[in-house]
KOLVEXKE-521259 format. One line per 4 residues: for each residue x, y, z of C-alpha. Coordinates in steps of 0.05 Angstrom, whole numbers, always signed. Example, Ala and Ser with C-alpha at 12.3 -4.5 7.8 and 13.67 -1.06 7.14 Angstrom:
REM KOLVEXKE-521259
+246:-90:+156  +273:-21:+143
***
This chain:
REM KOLVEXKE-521259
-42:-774:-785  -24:-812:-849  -71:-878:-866  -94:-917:-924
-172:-905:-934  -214:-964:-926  -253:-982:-994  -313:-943:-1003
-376:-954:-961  -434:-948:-1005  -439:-977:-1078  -473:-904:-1103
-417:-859:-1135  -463:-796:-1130  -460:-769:-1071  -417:-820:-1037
-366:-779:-1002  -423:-734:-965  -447:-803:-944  -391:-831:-911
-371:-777:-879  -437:-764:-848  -433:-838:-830  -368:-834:-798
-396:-778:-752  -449:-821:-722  -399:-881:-719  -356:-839:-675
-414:-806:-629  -425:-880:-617  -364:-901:-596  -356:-843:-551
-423:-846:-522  -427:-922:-515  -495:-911:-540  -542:-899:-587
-588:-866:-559  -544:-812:-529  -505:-813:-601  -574:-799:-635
-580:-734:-585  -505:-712:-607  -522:-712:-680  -587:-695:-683
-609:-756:-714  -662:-805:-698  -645:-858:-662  -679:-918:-714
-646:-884:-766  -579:-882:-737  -582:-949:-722  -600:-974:-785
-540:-924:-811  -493:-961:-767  -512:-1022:-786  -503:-1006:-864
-440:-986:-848  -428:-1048:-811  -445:-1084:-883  -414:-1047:-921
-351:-1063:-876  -363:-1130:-878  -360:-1133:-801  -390:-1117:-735
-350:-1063:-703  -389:-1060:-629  -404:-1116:-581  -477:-1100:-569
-507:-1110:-494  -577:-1081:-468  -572:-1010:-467  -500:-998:-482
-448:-1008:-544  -379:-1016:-542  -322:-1025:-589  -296:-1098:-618
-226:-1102:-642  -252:-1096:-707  -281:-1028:-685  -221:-1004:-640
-177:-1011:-705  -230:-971:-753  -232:-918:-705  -165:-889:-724
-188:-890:-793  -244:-852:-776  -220:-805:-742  -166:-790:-790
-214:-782:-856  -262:-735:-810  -202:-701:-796  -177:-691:-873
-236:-676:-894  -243:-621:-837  -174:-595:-857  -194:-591:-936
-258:-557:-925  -224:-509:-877  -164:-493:-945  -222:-489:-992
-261:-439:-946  -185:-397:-936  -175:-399:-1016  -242:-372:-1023
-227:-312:-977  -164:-307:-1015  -131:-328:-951  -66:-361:-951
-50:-429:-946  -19:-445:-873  +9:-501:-840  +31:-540:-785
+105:-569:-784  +146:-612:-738  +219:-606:-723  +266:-602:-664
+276:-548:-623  +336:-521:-652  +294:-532:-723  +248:-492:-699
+286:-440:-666  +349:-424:-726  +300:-439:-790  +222:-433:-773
+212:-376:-735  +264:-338:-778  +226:-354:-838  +164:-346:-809
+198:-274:-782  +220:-251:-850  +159:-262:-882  +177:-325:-912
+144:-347:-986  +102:-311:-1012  +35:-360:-1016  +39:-415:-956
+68:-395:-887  +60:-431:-824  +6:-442:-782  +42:-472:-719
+94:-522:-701  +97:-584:-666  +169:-594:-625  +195:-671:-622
+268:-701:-622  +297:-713:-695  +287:-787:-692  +221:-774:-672
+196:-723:-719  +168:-762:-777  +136:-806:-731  +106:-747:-696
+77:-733:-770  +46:-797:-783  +0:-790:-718  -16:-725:-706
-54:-668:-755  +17:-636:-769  +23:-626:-848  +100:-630:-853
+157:-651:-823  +229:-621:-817  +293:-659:-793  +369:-681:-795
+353:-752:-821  +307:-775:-885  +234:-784:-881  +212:-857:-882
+163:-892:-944  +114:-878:-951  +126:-793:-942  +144:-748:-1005
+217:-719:-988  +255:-655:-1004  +332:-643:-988  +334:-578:-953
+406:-557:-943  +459:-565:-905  +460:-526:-835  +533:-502:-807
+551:-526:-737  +576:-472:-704  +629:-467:-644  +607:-400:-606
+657:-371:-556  +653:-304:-511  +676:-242:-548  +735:-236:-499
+761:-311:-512  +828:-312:-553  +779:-335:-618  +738:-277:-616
+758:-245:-678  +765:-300:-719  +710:-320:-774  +728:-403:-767
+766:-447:-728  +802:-519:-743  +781:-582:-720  +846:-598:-685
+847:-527:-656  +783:-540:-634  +794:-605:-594  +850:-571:-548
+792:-530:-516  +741:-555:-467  +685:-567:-512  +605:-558:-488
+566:-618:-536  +481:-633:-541  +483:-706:-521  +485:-760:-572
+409:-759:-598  +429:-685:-619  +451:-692:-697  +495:-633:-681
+532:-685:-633  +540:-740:-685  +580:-699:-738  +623:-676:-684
+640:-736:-661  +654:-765:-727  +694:-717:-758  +739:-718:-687
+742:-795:-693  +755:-789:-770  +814:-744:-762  +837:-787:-699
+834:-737:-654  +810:-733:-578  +785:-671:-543  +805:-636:-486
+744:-641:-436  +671:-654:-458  +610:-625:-421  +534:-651:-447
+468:-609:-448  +404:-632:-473  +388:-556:-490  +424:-522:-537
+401:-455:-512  +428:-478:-437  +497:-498:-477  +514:-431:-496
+496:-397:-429  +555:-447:-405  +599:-424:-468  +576:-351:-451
+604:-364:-372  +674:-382:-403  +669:-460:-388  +683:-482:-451
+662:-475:-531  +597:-488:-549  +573:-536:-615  +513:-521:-641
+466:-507:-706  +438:-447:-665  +448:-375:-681  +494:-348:-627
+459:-319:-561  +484:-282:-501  +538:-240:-534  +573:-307:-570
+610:-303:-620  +604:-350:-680  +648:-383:-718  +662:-449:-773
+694:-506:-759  +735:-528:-819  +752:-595:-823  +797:-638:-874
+728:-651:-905  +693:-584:-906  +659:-531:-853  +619:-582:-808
+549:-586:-824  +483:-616:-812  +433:-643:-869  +371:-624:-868
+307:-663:-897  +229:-643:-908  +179:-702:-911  +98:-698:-921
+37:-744:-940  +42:-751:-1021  -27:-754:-1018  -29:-687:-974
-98:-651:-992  -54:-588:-997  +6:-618:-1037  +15:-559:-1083
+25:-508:-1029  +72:-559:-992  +119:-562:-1044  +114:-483:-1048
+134:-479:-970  +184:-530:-984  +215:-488:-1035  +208:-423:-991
+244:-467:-930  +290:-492:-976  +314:-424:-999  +315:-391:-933
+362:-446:-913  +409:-434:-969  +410:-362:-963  +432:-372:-880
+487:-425:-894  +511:-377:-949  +525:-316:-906  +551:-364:-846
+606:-398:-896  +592:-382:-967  +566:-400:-1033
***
């Protein structure tokens, strides 16, 4: 999750982070518990000096954050909209004690990423597969649409994010390539030993197409209405996987940024612009607690992506 930090809580430079934090833990065992009594038993605190804690940091705040009734505690709106904040400043601080601890070990760096499917499936895992850059590598990865992705970022504990459109302000950016979109036919279909294919040979074919969310989908259908064309027959899938089965049963030709599957055969669409490709963008926190070895797995990603586009159509 990406969020400004509030303004420090205590006026004392020394020590002040190990304060706050420590702070922040009893303000969320509070707002969980609804009290401070069973807060003080979480955190193994006592319970007059956790409430004189949460009321510094109520002070310090410059606001009450809990409507306070006999017995019980429960959030204002002033505390329902720290507690995001909270959470997310536990949660960096979790996430750069856990890299310092790995550097230590001489561990690597690993993260988590976010991407589509198809992301996921034709650039991730073969990264991850081939051993990837040699420093960062991933930890695990978080599947969302592509309009989705970055927002999927910005609230969740995912470190990067990987997609067909750019990142949005306030995330750092990296261009990562361009990524062919392939049409995949059966071996036996009158294409199959051809490398590439045209975009008005392509349109006299029944043609299998993600539906329009899919990026894969938009630079179809703009190169086809650029060059004033109309196809044959369209058939949508929401699963790019589940497209090529149907290619692979003969009832049409596939589109997709996939690697081929089921015995397909692959091949480029040229077009009066170029082979039809997708863009691909990275985006992260620029205040990422990691930055360093994000831009190193940015690099790696990046080159892995060249180095597939380049033996699918060339330098």
């Amino acid at each position: 999750m990406i969020a400004k930090a509030p303004m420090p809580l205590g006026h004392d430079m020394e020590g002040e982070t190990a304060v706050e934090l420590r702070v922040l833990r009893y303000f969320l065992a509070v707002a969980e518990t609804g009290s401070v009594t069973a807060a003080s038993r979480r955190v193994h605190i006592a319970q007059p000096s956790l409430s004189r804690q949460l009321s510094a940091l109520e002070k310090d705040l410059g606001v009450p954050l809990f409507t306070r009734r006999p017995g019980a505690l429960t959030l204002n709106a002033a505390g329902r909209r720290f507690l995001p904040i909270a959470e997310d400043l536990l949660g960096r601080a979790e996430q750069a004690a856990e890299t310092m601890a790995a550097a230590g070990r001489g561990a690597e760096a690993a993260f988590t990423v976010v991407a589509a499917p198809a992301t996921v499936a034709c650039l991730l895992a073969p990264f991850m597969a081939s051993g990837g850059a040699a420093g960062p590598t991933l930890h695990d990865t978080i599947q969302a649409e592509p309009s989705k992705v970055f927002d999927t970022l910005m609230h969740s504990d995912a470190d990067l994010g990987v997609s067909t459109t750019p990142p949005p302000l306030p995330l750092e950016s990296a261009f990562l390539g361009l990524v062919p979109v392939l049409a995949q036919v059966p071996a036996d279909h009158p294409w199959g030993g051809r490398c590439e294919v045209t975009l008005a040979e392509l349109v006299t074919e029944p043609l299998i197409l993600m539906t329009r969310s899919n990026a894969a989908r938009t630079v179809v259908d703009e190169a086809v209405s650029r060059a004033g064309l109309t196809p044959a027959g369209v058939t949508e899938t929401g699963s790019s996987a589940f497209a090529q089965a149907l290619a692979a049963r003969g009832r049409g030709v596939c589109l997709v940024t996939d690697d081929s599957r089921f015995g397909l055969t692959e091949l480029i669409v040229r077009t009066p612009d170029g082979p039809l490709t997708v863009p691909l963008y990275a985006g992260w926190d620029a205040v990422h607690y990691a930055r360093t070895a994000l831009h190193e797995l940015v690099d790696g990603l990046r080159d892995h992506c060249t180095r597939r586009t380049e033996t699918l159509i060339g330098p």
